[in-house]
N, C-alpha and C positions, 0 to 999 in steps of 0.2 A: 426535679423531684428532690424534696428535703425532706429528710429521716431528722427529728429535734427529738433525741434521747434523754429526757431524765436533763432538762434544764431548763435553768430560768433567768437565760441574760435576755439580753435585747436581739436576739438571732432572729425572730417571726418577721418584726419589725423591720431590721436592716434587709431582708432575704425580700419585703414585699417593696421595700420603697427600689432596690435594684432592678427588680424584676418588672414592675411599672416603669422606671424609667426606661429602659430598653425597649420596653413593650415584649419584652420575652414571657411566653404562657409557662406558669408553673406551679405548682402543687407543695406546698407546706404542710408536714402532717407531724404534729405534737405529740408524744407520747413517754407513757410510764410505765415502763416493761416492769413484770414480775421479776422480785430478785434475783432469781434463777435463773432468768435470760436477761438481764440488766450488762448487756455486751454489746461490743461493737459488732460483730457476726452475726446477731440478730434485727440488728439497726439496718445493715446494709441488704441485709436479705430481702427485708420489708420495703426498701426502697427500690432494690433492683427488682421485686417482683410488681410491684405497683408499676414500674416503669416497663416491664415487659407487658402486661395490660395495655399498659397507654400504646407502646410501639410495638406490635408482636413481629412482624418482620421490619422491625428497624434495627439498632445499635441502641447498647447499654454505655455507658462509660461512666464510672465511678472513680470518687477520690474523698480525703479527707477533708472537715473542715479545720484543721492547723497546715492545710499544703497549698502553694500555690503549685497548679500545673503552668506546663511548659508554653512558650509561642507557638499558635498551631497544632497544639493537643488533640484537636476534634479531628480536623483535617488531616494528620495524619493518621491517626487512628480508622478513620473511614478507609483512605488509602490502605492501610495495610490489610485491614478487613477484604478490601475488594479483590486483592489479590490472592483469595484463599483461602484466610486465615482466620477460625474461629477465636479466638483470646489472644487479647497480646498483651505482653506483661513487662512491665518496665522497670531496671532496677533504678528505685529514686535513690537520690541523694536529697544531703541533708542542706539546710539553711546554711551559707555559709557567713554568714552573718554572727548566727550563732552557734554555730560547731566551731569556731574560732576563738570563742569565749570560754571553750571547756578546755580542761586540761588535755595536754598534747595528745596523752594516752588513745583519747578516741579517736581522734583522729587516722593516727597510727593504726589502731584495732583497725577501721573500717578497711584502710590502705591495704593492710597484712590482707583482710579476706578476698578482696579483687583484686589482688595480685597473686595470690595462690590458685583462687579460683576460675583462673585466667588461664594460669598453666597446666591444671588441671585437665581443663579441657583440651587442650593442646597434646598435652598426653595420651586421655581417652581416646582422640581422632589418632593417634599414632597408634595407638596398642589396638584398637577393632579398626584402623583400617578405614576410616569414615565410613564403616558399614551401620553404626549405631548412631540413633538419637542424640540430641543433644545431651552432657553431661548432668548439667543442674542446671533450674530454675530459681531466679529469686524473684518473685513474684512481691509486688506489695500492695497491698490495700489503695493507697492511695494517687495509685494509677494503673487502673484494668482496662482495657475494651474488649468487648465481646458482642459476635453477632447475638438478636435477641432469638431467632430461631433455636440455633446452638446451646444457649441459656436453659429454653424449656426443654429441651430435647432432654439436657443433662438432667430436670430435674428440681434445677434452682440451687443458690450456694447451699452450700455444708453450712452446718453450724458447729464448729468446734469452740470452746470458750474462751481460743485467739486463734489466729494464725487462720481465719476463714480464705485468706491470701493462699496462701501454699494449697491447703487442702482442694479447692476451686481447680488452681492449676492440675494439680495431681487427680481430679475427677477427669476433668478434661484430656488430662494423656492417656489417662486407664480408657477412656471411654473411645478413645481412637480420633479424636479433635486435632486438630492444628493450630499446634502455639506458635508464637511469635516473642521470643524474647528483645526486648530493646533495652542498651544501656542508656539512655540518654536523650529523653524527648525534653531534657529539660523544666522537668519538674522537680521543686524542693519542698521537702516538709521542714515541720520545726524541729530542732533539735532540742529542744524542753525536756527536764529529767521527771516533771510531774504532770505523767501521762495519766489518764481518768481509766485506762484499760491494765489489770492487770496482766503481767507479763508481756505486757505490749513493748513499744520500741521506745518511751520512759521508761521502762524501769531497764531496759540493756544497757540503755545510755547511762543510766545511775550505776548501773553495777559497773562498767568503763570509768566511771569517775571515781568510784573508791576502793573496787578492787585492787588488789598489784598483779591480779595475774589471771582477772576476765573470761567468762566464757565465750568462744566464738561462735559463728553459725554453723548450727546445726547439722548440716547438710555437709558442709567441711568432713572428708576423710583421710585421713593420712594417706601415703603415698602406695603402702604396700596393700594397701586393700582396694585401693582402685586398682592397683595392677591384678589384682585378685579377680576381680569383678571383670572387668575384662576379657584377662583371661578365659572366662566361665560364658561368655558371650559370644567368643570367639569359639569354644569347644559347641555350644548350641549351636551356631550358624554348619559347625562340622560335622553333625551329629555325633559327636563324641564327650558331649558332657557328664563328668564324673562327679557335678555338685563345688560347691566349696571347699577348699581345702580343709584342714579337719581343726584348722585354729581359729577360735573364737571370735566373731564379731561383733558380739554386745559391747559396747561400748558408751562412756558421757561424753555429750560436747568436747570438740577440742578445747584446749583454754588458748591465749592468745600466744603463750611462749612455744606450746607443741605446734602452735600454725607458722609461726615464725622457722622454727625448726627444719617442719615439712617443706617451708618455701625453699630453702635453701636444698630440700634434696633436691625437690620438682628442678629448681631453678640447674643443679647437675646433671640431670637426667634430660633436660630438655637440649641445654647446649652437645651434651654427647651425641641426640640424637639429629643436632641443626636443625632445631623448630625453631628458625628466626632466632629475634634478640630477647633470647631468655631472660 
């Protein structure tokens, strides 16, 4: 199933002579969305829902077309599905082909957020105790599977006017699903700074390139507020929750120097507590 958003290369063409030579059955649908949905979110929407049509108790699995997925993407995807698991989300990595060609910076950035976010989690399982859910998801567009059951149940994706990824996943935990995070089936996208989506993963990549002091992900919290949070999960599980403490949590993006910072506390806080090699 091919979602061809608002273009006019050669994509109809290469998508039918593939798909004939394989002999694989498949569905090309061309279109020119209204400005106001002229997004990726609602490309994939259309596509995952045409494709729950086609398969209603089968399997969805979506990706970009600037990504190669992994060796065995489908296959294990199926596997992980069989075992349970409605969505599983994969954090990809980039080309390294060309993440190599960019300045160090990004590289670095990416490094700095899974390596904090790493011990982050290591943390959270310390402070509730492995009584709580996984800490954070990084869900990316261009590698989801998902039962197609599960899919309708939810509703069909969100459409937010980016990040249809994260919001998808966060439907699916509110809604009482089973995720499946994976670091590593071996898919890479491109690392290209002139992405067609705004605020997509071009323009991050652009802002790493000429930034000097970058926003990180989102989802990224400093240290004392996941202890916070915790804390408040661990008083829930006690029946003794008092709320938040009374200091504020609105908050912007970390940037990449306060992530850099926090690694170094996590990375304190983790060896005092012997969670492995901090």
């Amino acid at each position: 199933m091919f979602v061809l958003n608002d273009t006019s290369d050669a994509s109809p063409k290469i998508i039918e002579r593939w798909a004939l030579r394989g002999g694989i059955p498949f569905l090309a649908v061309e279109v020119s969305f209204d400005r106001t949905i002229c997004n990726a979110p609602h490309s994939r929407r259309l596509a995952l829902d045409l494709a729950a049509r086609a398969a209603p108790q089968g399997a969805l699995f979506t990706t970009d077309a600037d990504t190669m997925v992994g060796k065995g993407w489908i296959d294990k995807g199926l596997r992980l599905l069989s075992e349970g698991y409605d969505l599983i989300c994969e954090d990809v990595l980039l080309d390294e082909a060309e993440l190599s060609a960019l300045p160090a910076q990004v590289r670095e950035v990416g490094d700095a957020e899974r390596a904090y976010l790493g011990l982050c989690e290591r943390l959270w399982r310390h402070w509730t105790r492995g009584r709580v859910s996984t800490l954070a998801f990084r869900p990316s567009g261009a590698s989801l599977v998902m039962k197609t059951s599960s899919y309708l149940r939810l509703g069909g994706l969100p459409t937010p006017p980016v990040g249809e990824d994260r919001a998808l996943c966060d439907a699916m935990l509110g809604a009482g699903f089973a995720v499946k995070a994976m670091e590593n089936f071996g898919t890479r996208t491109s690392a290209r700074l002139a992405g067609r989506a705004l605020g997509g993963c071009g323009d991050a990549l652009a802002e790493r390139v000429l930034s000097a002091d970058p926003e990180c992900d989102s989802r990224l919290k400093p240290v004392w507020l996941l202890h916070d949070e915790a804390t408040l999960w661990m008083e829930i599980f006690g029946g003794t929750s008092r709320g938040f403490h009374a200091r504020s949590k609105t908050r912007a993006p970390m940037t990449f120097s306060a992530v850099q910072r926090e690694l170094r506390i996590a990375r304190k806080l983790a060896a005092s507590y012997g969670l492995g090699n901090a």
